[in-house]
C-alpha positions as CSV (number, residue, x, y, z in Angstrom):
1,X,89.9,92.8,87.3
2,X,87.9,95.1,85.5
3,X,84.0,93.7,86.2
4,X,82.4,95.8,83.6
5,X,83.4,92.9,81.0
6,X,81.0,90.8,83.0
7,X,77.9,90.5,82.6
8,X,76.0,87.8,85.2
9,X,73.3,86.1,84.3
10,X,71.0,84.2,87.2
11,X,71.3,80.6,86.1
12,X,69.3,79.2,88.9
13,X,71.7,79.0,91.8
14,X,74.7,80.0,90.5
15,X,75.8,83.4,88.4
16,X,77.6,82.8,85.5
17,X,79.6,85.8,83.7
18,X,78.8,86.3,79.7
19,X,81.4,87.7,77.6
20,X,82.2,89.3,74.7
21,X,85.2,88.4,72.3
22,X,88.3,90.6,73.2
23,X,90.7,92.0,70.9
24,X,94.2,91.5,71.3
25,X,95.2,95.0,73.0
26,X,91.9,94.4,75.3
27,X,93.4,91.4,76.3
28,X,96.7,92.5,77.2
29,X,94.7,95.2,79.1
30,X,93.3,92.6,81.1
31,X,96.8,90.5,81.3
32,X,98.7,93.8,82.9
33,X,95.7,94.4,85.3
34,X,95.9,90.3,86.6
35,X,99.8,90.9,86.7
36,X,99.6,94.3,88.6
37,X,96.9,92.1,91.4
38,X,99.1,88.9,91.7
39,X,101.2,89.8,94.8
40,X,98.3,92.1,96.8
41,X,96.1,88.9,95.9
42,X,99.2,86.3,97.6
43,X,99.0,88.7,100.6
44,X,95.5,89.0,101.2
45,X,94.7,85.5,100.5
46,X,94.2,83.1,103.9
47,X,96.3,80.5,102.1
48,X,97.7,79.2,98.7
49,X,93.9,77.4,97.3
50,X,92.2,80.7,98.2
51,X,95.1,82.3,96.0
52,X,94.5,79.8,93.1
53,X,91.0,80.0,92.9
54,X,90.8,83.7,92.7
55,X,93.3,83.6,90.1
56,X,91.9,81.3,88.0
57,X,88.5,82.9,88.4
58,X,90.4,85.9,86.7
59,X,92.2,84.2,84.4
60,X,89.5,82.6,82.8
61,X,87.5,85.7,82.4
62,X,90.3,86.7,79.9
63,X,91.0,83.3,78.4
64,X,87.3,83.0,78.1
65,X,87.7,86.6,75.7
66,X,90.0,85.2,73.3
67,X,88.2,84.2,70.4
68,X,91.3,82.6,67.9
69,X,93.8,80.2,68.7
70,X,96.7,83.2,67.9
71,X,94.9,84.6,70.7
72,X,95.0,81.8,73.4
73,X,97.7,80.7,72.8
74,X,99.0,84.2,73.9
75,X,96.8,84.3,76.8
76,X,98.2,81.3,77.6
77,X,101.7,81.7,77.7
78,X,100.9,85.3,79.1
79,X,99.4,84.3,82.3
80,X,102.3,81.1,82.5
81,X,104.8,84.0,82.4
82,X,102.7,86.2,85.0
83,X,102.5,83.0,87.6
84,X,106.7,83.1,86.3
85,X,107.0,86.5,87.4
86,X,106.0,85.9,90.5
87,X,107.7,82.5,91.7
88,X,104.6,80.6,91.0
89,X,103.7,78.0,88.7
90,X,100.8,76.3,87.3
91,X,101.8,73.2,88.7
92,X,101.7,74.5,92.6
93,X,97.7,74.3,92.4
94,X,97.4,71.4,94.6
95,X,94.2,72.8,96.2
C-alpha cells in the first residue's frame, strides 16, 4: 500500500489516516497494488483474522478515496473480485 496517501493525524490515542478524494485511475492504482500484496500478506500473516484485518485496513484506505457512487461501487466489486482471485471471500471473515 502506498502510505504517502495517508496522512495521520494524533487523535488522542489513536491515529487516524486523512485522505484525499481519488480519481478513478488512482484508484485502480491502489486496487493492482492490494491485489499484487494479497498472497505475500496470506503467507506472512500468523493466521486468517490477522489476514482480514490487514486487508481491510487497506481496503478501506481506497474505498475511503472514492468520492461518487460510480466509484464505489467499482471499488467494491474490485476488491470482491481480488478476494475472488485469490480463493477468498468476504464472507470467510469470521475473526
Amino acid at each position: 500500500m502506498d502510505l504517502s496517501l495517508r496522512r495521520l493525524v494524533s487523535s488522542g490515542e489513536t491515529p487516524r489516516p486523512i485522505l484525499a478524494s481519488m480519481d478513478r485511475s488512482e484508484l485502480r492504482t491502489h486496487l493492482e497494488h492490494l491485489d499484487a500484496a494479497v498472497s505475500a500478506l496470506l503467507k506472512s500473516s500468523p493466521d486468517r483474522c490477522h489476514f482480514w484485518q490487514a486487508f481491510a485496513g487497506m481496503a478501506d484506505v481506497i474505498e475511503d478515496g472514492a468520492v461518487t457512487g460510480d466509484d464505489a461501487q467499482f471499488v467494491s466489486r474490485r476488491l470482491d473480485e481480488i478476494l475472488a482471485w485469490h480463493g477468498l471471500e468476504n464472507g470467510d471473515r469470521d475473526c
